[in-house]
N, C-alpha and C positions, 0 to 999 in steps of 0.2 A: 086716571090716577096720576099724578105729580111724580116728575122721577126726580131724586135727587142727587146731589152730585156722587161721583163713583171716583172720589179720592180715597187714597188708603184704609179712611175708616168708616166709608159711606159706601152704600149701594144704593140700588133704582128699588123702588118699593115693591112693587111687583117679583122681582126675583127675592128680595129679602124672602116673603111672603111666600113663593116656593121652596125657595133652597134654603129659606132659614139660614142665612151667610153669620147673622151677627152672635148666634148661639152656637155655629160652628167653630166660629173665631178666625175668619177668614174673609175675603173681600172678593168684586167680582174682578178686578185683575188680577190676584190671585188663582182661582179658577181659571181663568182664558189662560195664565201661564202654563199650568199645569195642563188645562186641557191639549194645549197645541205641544206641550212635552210629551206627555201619552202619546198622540197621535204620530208623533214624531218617529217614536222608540216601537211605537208596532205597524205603521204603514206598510209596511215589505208583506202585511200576510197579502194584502191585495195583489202582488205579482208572485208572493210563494205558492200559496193555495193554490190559484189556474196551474200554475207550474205539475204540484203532487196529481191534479185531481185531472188534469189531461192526461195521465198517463191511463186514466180508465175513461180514455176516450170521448171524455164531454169536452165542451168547446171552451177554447182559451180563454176569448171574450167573455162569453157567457159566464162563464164561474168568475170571471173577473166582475162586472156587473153585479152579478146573485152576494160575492162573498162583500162585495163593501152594502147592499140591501140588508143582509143579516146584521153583520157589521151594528147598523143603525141601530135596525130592530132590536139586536138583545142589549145596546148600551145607552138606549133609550127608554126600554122598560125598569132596566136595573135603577137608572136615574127620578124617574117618577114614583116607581115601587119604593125605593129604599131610600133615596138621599144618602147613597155613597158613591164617590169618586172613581166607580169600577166600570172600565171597557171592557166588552164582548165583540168576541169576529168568531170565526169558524179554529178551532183548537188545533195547533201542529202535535204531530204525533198522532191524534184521532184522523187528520185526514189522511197519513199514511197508512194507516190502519183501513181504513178506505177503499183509497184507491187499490193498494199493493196486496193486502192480503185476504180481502172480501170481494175486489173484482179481480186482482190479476191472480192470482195464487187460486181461489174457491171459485173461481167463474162465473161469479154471481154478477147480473148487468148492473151499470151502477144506477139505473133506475127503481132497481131492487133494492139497492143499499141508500137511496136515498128513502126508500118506504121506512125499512128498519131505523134511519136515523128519525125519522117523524114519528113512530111506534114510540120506540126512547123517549124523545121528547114528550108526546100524550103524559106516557105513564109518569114522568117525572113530574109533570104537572098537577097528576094525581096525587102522588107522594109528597110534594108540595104543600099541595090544600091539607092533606091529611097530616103535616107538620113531621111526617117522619124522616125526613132527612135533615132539617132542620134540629130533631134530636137528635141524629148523628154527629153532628157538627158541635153540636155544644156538651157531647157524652165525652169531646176527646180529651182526654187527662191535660192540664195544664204545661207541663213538661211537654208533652209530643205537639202542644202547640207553638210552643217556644221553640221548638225544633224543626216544625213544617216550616213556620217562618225563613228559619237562619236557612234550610236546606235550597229551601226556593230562593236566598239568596246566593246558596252556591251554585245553584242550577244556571240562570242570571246570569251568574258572573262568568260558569261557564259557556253559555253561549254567546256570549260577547265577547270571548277569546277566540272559542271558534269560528266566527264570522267573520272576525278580522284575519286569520291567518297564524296567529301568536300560538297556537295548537292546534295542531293537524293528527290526522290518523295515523301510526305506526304498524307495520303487519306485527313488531316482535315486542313494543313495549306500550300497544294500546293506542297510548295518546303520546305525542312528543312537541316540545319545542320546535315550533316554526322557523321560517325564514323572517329574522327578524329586520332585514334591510327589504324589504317586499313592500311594493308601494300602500297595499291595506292594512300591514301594521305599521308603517310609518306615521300613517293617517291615523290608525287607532290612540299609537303613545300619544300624540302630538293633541287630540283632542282627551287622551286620560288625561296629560297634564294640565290644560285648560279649565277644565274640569275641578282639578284638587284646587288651583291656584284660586277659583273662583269659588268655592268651599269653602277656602280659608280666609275669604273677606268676605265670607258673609251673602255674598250676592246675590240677588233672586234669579228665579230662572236660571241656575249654575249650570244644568244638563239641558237646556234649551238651546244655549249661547254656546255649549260648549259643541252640539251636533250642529249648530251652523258655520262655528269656528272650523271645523273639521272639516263640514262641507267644502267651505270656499279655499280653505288649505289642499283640499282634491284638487281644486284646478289648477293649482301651481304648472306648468311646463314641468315634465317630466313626472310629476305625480301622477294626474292622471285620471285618478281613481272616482271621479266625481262625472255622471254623464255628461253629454255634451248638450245644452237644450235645444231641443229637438222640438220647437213652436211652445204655443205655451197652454193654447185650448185643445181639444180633440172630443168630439162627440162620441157618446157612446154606440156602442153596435147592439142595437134593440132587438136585430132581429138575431143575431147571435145571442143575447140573452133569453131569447122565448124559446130555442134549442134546449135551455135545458128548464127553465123555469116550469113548474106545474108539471113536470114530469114521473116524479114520484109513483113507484108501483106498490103501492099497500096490501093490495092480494095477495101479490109474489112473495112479499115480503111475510105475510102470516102462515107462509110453508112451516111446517115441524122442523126440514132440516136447518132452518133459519134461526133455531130457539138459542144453541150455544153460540150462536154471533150476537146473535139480540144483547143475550147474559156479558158477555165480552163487551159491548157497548157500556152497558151500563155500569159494571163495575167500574171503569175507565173513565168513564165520564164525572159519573160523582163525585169520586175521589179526586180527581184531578182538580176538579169546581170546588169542594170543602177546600181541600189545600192550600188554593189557589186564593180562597174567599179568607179563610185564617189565617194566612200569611200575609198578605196586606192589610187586613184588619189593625194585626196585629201592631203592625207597622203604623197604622194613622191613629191607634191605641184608640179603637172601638170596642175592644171588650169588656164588657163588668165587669165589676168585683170578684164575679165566680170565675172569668173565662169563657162565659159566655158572647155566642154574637146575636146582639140584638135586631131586631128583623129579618134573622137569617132564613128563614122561610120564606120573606119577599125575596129576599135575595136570590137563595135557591130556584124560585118561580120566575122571577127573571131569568136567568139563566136555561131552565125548561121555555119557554116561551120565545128565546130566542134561539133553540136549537130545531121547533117546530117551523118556526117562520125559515128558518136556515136551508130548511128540508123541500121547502115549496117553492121557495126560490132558486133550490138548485146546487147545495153547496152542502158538506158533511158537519156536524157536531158542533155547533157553537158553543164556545165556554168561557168563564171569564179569564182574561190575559193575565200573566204574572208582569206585564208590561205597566202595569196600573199602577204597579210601585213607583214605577217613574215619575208619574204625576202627582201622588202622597208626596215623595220626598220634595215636591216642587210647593207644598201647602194645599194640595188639594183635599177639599173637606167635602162638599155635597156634591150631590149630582148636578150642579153647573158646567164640573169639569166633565162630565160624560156626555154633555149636552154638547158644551166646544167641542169636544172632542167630534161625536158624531157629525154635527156640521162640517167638519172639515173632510170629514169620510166622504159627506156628500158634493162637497164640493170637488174632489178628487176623483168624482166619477166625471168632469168634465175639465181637470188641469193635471191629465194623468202624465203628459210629457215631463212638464214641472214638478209634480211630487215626485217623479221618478226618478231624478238626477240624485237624491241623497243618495250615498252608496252606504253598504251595512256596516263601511269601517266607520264612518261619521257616527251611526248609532251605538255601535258597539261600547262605545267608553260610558255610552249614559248607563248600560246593562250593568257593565260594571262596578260603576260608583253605586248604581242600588243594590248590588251582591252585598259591597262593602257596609251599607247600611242596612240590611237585614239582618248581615251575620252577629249585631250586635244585641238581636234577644239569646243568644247562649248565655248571656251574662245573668237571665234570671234564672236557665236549669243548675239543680244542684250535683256539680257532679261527685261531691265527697261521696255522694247516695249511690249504688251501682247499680240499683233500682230504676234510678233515674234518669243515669247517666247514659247507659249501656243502650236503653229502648232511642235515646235522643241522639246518639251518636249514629246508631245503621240509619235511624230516622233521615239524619241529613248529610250526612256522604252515598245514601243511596239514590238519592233523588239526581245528583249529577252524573255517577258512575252508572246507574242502569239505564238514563235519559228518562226520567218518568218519573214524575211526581206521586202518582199514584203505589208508583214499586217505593219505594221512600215511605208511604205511609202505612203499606203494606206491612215493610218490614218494621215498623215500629209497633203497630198493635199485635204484630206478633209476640216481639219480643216481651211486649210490657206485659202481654197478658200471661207469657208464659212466665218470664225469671219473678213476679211479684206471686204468684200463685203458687209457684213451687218453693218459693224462702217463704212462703205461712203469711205472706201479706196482699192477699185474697180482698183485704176491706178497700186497698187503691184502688181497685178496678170494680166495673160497674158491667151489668150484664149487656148493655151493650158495644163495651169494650170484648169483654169476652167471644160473643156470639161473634163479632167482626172479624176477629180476630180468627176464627176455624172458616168464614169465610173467604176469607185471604189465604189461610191455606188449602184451602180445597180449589178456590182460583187459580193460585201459583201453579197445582198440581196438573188441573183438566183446562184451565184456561189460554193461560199467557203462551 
């Protein structure tokens, strides 16, 4: 096949033909920007994850290897399944869940809870096919989607204050004002400004330019903050990876006592995955007319798909990143950007020196600038309505202040289901808002 030129308004015909670029309204440098922006703003789970999941004793290396293999796998299927712009790795929070409190706290080996995390995944793949999670996704009242969105952009925003240093933990006021002369928020303002200034004219790739403006502002003398390169290839440790790979215990793991961790998994999982999927959606304005998301069942099944392969290779819960907004805000439209993106995962399993040197304050400002551009769907809830207003408000200050996305969404189909049912307006909500909604509290109760 003929490729044709790949200027601004051309593509290679062969990718049109996949990723459908020109019915997206996007191009293929578009996508490569966006995708190496993604990749950008969530590289660090490849040295977080080893970090969480050594602590239950599997090997540094090895979960390093296993979690950029998932990595691929679920942001490679989402890409072929769906033709949306959505990266998959193994999910922060699910792997402390993991490690900390199903091996270290219940003692269960993590070959066990690697079983459980592949059981999860099966079944999700079930509920998949059988499109019912997929109706969960598109039962959620329009308002609480408009809310997951904005929430998952305060979530964002929040952890890219955190990561730079700009807010730190307090024993008597929660959360407080950092050290703001600290070489990792120096780094953070100095690449948020970069950031707005490149905003405000327009520029492409603005949080691309702005995390490598920030990078090479790390090495300044006395800064600091950006590694020192340390060679630039390094081979991977095969045999440290087959330590854990193919390890999984599925017997152990179909024990009775295993059931309320099973159940704990999956509330967690899904909800985090729906949120995670409507909040960027939302963002790249994928949904119908109703609010609905369209091939959210492939979507979902990517996401299952990449939590089993997650599980065999050796790594906890893959789901999709709220990192993805990074690469939406950059014009990413199909799964090209998930394609770049994964290429560069795989390539980082052999220039792990070099990818390593970004430090989290370089990324931090991009988290932030997509908080700021999420928190902009509030503008379609109504809040004259208290109906509305009241479910979308816990909706998204709970998502940063409980850390969880999931507790965020929790706490909105409670609400909604409760305050529109007791004021006599029973017809907004739908029996699957309702039935979720006493499962969220019976979770809240016996679960969390």
């Amino acid at each position: 096949m003929a490729v044709k030129g790949t200027s601004a308004g051309q593509s290679p015909g062969l990718l049109e033909k996949w990723f459908k670029l020109k019915e997206n309204n996007t191009t293929v440098r578009t996508e490569i920007i966006a995708g190496i922006t993604t990749f950008m703003t969530m590289v660090y789970i490849i040295f977080v994850n080893p970090n969480i999941l050594s602590a239950a004793e599997m090997s540094w290396n090895g979960v390093f290897i296993a979690t950029i293999i998932a990595t691929i796998i679920g942001t490679v299927a989402m890409a072929l399944l769906t033709n949306y712009p959505f990266a998959l790795a193994p999910g922060m929070g699910l792997n402390a869940f993991f490690a900390f409190t199903i091996c270290k706290q219940m003692g269960v080996s993590w070959e066990v809870a690697l079983g459980l995390v592949f059981i999860e995944g099966v079944l999700f793949i079930l509920l998949s096919l059988s499109k019912f999670r997929s109706q969960i996704v598109n039962a959620i009242p329009m308002t609480l989607k408009s809310a997951i969105s904005a929430g998952i952009g305060l979530f964002i925003a929040f952890i890219g204050f955190q990561s730079s240093g700009i807010l730190v933990s307090n024993p008597d006021t929660i959360i407080a004002l950092g050290d703001l002369t600290s070489k990792d928020a120096i780094v953070t303002l100095f690449g948020l400004i970069v950031a707005g200034v490149l905003y405000a004219y327009n520029v492409k790739g603005a949080l691309l330019w702005s995390i490598l403006a920030a990078t090479v502002f790390g090495m300044i003398p006395g800064i600091g903050v950006t590694g020192a390169i340390d060679g630039i290839v390094a081979l991977p440790k095969w045999a440290d990876f087959t330590s854990v790979a193919f390890k999984l215990d599925i017997v152990g793991a179909l024990k009775l006592n295993m059931i309320g961790v099973l159940l704990a998994l999956l509330m967690v999982d899904i909800f985090d995955t729906a949120g995670t999927l409507i909040g960027v959606s939302t963002q790249a304005g994928y949904l119908d007319k109703d609010g609905n998301l369209p091939k959210a069942d492939k979507a979902l099944l990517a996401d299952a798909i990449g939590t089993v392969g997650g599980a065999i290779v050796g790594t906890s819960t893959v789901t999709t990143f709220v990192e993805s907004a990074a690469g939406v805000s950059e014009g990413g439209r199909t799964g090209l950007t998930g394609i770049v993106t994964s290429i560069l995962f795989l390539l980082s399993l052999f220039f792990m020196p070099l990818v390593g040197i970004v430090p989290a304050a370089a990324t931090a400002p991009a988290l932030i600038v997509v908080g700021i551009l999420m928190v902009r769907n509030v503008l379609s809830i109504d809040w004259a309505d208290f109906t509305e207003a009241m479910p979308a408000f816990l909706t998204m200050v709970m998502m940063p202040f409980a850390y969880s996305i999931s507790t965020g969404i929790g706490f909105g189909f409670i609400s909604y289901a409760a305050i529109n049912l007791i004021a006599g307006k029973k017809e907004k909500t739908n029996w699957v808002v309702n039935i979720l909604a006493i499962v969220f509290v019976l979770y809240f109760i016996f679960l969390a």
